[in-house]
N, C-alpha and C positions, 0 to 999 in steps of 0.2 A: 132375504136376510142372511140365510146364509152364502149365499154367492159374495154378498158386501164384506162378513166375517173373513172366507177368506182370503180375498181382497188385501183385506186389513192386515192378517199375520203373515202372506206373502209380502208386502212393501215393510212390515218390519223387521222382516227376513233379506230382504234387500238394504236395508238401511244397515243394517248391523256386518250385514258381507263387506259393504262399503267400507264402514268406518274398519272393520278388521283387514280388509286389505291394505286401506291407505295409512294404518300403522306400521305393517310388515314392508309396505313400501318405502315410509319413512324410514326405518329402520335400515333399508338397505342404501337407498340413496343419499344417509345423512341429515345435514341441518335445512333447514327451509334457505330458499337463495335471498332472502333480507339476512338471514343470519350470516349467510358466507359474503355476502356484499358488505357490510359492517364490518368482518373480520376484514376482508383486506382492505377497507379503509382505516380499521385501527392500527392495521401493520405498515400502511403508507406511511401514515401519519407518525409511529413510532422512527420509520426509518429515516424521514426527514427532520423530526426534532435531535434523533442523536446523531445523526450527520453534522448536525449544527452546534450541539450543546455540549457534547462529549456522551462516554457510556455512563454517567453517575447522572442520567436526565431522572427523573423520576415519573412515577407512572401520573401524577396529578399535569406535568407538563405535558404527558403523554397524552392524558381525557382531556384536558386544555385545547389540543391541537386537534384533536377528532370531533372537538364539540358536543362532550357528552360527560357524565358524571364521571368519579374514577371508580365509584362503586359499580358500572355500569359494565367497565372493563374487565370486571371478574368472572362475567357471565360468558365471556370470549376466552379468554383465558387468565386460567389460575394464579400466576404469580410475572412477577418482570421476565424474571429466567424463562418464562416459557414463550414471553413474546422475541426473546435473545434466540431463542433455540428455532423459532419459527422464521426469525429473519434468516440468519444462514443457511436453515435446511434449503431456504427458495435461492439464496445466493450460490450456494454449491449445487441444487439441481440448476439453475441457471447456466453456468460453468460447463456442466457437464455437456447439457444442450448445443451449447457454441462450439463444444469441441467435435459431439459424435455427428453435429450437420458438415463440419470443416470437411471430417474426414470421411462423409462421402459424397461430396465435392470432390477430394484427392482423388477416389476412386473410382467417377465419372469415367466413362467412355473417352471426351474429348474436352480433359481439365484445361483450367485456362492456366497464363504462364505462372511460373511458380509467385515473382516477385508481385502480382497479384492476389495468390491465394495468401500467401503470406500479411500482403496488407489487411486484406478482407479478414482474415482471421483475427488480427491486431486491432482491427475496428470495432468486430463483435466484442469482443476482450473489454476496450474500455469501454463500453456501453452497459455493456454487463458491471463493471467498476463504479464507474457514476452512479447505476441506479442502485447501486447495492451498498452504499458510502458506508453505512453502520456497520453492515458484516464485514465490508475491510476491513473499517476501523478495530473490530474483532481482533480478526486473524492476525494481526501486530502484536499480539500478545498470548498469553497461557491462558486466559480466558478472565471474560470481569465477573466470574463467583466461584464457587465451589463444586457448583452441580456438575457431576460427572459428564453427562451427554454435555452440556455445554464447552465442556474443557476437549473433548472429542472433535466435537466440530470446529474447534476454532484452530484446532492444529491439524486437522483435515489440510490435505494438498489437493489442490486442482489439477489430479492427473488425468485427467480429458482433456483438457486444454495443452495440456503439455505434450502429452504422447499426438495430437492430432500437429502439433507446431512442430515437433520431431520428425515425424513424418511427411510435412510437407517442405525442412529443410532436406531430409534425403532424398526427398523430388528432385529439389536441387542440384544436389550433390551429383545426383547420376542426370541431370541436364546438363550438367556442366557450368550450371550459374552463380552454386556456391563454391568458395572457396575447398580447395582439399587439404586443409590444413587446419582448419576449425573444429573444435571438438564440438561434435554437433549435441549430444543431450546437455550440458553445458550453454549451449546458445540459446535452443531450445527455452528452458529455463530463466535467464535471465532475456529474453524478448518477452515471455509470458509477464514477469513480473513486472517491467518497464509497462507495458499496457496496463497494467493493474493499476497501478501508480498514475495513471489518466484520473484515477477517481481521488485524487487528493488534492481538495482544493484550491490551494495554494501554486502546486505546480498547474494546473489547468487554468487557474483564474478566470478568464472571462470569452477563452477560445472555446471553439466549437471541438467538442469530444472526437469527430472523425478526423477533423485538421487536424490536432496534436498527435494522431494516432497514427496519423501517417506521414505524417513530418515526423516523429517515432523511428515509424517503418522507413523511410526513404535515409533518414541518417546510420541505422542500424547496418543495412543494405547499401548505401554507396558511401559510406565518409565522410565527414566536414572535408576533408583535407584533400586538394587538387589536384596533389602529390605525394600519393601514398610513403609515409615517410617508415624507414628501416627503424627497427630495434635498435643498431647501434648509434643511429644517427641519433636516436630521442634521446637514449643515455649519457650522451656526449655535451647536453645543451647545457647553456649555463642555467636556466631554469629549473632544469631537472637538481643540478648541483645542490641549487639553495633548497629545493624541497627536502634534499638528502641533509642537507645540513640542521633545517628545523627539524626534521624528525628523529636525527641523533640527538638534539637537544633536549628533547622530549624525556625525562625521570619524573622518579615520583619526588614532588613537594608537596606531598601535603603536611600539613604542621602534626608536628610527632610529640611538640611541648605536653598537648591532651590528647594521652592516646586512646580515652573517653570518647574524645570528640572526634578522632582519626577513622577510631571504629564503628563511630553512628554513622559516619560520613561513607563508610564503606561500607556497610549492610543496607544505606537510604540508597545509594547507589541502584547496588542488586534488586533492591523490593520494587522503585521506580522501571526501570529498564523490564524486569518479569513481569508485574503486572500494567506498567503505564502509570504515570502523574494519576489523572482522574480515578483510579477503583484503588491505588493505596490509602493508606491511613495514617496516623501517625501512631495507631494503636497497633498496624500490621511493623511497622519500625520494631516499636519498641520490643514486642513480644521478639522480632526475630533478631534482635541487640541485645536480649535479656537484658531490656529495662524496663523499669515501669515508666508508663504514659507520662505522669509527672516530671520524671526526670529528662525525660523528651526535651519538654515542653523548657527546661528551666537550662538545656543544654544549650540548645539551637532555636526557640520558639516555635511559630509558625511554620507547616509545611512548607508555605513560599519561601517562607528565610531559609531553609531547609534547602530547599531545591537550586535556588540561585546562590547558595553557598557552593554548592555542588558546580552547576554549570560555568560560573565564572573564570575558574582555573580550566575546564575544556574552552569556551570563546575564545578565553587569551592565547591557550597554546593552539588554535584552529583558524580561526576566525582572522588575528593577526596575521597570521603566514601566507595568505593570500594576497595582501600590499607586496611583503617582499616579493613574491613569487612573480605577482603583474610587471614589476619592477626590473625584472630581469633583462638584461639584454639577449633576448632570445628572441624566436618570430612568434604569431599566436599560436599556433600552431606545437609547439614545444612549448608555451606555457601553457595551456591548457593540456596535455599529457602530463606537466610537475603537478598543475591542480590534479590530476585523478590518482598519482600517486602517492598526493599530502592526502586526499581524501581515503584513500583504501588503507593508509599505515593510521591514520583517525580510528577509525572503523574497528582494524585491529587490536589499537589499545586501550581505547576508550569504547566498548560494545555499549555498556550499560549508561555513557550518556548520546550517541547514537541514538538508542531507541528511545532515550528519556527525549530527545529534540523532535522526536515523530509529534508532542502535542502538539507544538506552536505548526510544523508542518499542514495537520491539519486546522488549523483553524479551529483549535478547541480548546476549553480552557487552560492552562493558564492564561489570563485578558494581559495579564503584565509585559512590558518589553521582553522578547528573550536577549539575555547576556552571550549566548553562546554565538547564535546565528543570525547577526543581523541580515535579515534576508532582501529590504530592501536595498541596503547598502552591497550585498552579494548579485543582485541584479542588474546595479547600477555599472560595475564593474567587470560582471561577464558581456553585457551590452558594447560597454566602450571597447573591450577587449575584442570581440567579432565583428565588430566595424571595423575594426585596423585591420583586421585578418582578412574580410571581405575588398577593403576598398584596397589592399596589396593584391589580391588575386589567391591567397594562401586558401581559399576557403569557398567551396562551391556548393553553396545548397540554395534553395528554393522553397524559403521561409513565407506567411502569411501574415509576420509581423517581426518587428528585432525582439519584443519583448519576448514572443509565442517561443523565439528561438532560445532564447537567455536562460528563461524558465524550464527549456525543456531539456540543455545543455547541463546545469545542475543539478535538474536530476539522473540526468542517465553518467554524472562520474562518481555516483556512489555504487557503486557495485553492490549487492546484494550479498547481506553475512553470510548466509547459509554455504554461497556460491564462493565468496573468501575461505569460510573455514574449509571446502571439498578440497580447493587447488592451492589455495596459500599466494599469500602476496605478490610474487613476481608474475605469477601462472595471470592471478588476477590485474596487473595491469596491461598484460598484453592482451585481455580479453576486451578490457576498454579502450584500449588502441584499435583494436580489431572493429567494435562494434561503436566508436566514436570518432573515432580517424580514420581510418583505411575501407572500414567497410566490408563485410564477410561477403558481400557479392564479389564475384570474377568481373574485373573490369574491359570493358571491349577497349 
């Protein structure tokens, strides 16, 4: 009897080790893996709803799409903002990942050529871009709330990517492949951001993420152009001419009759462009108009009326000056240099509707036609425009499609603001010459 007794207070002395161990071990190793399996299916699931719907999804779309209650998503995390804060933290360790494997690839014993590691590194980039479409869509802006770490992350730089692409253009550079005449952190920089831009639906459409990325890379690296063309020769074109002449034409008209209306129209401006179409308000207007909401409303009505009030006078002065420009008696080749230099003095004076055009770019609400960019009519155009180019011999690349080419030719002639305001206009379109005609590789 007693041998069974203590038996008995030894296995409840084992029982009790047990459960206190396997607290303390919870404790260290965290949530059970049903619970971190759950979480990143609710964060999948969140990054594919606002990839698609814009940042104003709400968290009911969100449990919609994970197949589970929205009360259920509390238990994962506490509010939107912290599912916002958890996508980018994995988007920017992402980033960082692609950059610190690049570079020690660079640092390899017996690295492969440069114009390799550079693609490879541009492929990671937009795979990284694609799967991370929400926290791009983020980083376009100052952030969609108030919450400090989120305003943090989203103006976070992906300086991994950038210093690993820096450094394997200085490969380059002392290979003798790149160009010695290219400001290389500069290049650097806008190649990072051109791959980034893989994850925006609309330029990618329906092509495979590594095709564009390297159709990307190979245009960056060797030039549309057969015949690397001079500075003074592009200046000289008639092309060039009429884009100089639409963009002196360029003053302010807006109607000055209500200077009411003048100055809602320039503070909806600024609020859309900083925070983006979807996370404004018309209550963030008015507060930053000192008006009240009503008088919003009784001004201009509806946001959209609001907004395509706005965009219609940037379309007409942007949108139109690309007939004239097609229209030129120039080769493609000179007018597609007038396009990137109507496009970078756009950029310049119009910033705040520039970034208000990033919605329809990607694919998010507003559903309404954009006034500013008809973009099919912009594809239809640069298409016809690179066939002439192509079937004259002006224009030598090794496309996967005309369309994959069209698309990816409109994006890469808006130069990047940030990289506008470092060098300024001129600086900036010889960068696009560089990295859209001529090519920052040394040509054999």
């Amino acid at each position: 009897m007693a041998a069974a007794d203590a038996a008995g207070r030894n296995s409840r002395r084992g029982r009790r080790a047990v459960k206190t161990n396997s607290t303390k071990l919870a404790a260290v190793t965290g949530p059970p893996p049903t619970d971190l399996t759950r979480r990143a299916e609710i964060l999948k699931t969140a990054n594919s709803v606002i990839a698609a719907t814009g940042l104003r999804s709400s968290l009911q779309q969100i449990a919609d799409g994970a197949g589970i209650l929205a009360g259920s998503l509390y238990h994962h995390f506490e509010s939107k903002e912290a599912i916002l804060i958890e996508l980018i933290r994995l988007y920017h360790a992402d980033l960082d990942r692609v950059g610190e494997l690049a570079l020690q690839r660079l640092d390899a014993a017996d690295p492969a050529p440069v114009a390799e590691q550079i693609t490879a590194l541009g492929c990671a980039i937009a795979r990284c871009a694609v799967e991370h479409r929400a926290a791009l869509q983020m980083s376009f802006y100052e952030g969609p709330s108030n919450d400090p770490e989120l305003i943090e992350l989203t103006s976070r730089q992906p300086t991994k990517i950038e210093a690993a692409m820096l450094q394997a253009l200085r490969a380059g550079r002392w290979s003798g492949d790149i160009r010695p005449d290219v400001d290389l952190p500069t290049l650097a920089d806008r190649l990072c951001q051109s791959m980034l831009h893989v994850g925006l639906d609309v330029i990618r459409h329906k092509a495979r993420t590594d095709d564009l990325a390297k159709l990307k890379c190979r245009i960056a690296l060797q030039g549309l152009a057969t015949d690397p063309p001079s500075d003074t020769d592009l200046d000289a074109s008639a092309a060039f001419a009429a884009a100089d002449s639409i963009i002196n034409s360029w003053v302010d008209e807006e109607d000055d009759a209500d200077l009411k209306v003048a100055h809602l129209r320039a503070v909806a401006r600024a609020e859309f462009g900083r925070r983006g179409y979807e996370m404004t308000t018309i209550r963030d207007i008015a507060s930053a108009a000192g008006l009240g909401t009503g008088t919003v409303y009784r001004i201009i009505g509806s946001k959209d009326e609001l907004l395509m009030s706005i965009m219609l006078e940037f379309g007409r002065k942007v949108g139109g000056a690309w007939t004239q420009i097609v229209r030129a008696d120039s080769s493609t080749v000179e007018k597609l240099d007038a396009l990137s230099w109507l496009n970078i003095n756009a950029l310049d004076q119009f910033p705040d509707e520039f970034r208000i055009q990033l919605a329809w770019l990607r694919h998010s609400p507003p559903d309404s036609a954009n006034p500013a960019w008809s973009f099919t009519t912009r594809i239809r155009q640069m298409k016809a425009l690179l066939s002439e180019g192509i079937k004259a011999g002006e224009i030598h690349i090794d496309s996967p499609t005309a369309d994959m080419l069209a698309r990816c030719i409109i994006g890469e002639q808006w130069i990047p603001e940030n990289i506008l305001r470092q060098v300024g206009t001129r600086n900036a379109l010889i960068l696009a010459r560089d990295t859209v005609l001529r090519g920052v590789a040394v040509r054999g």
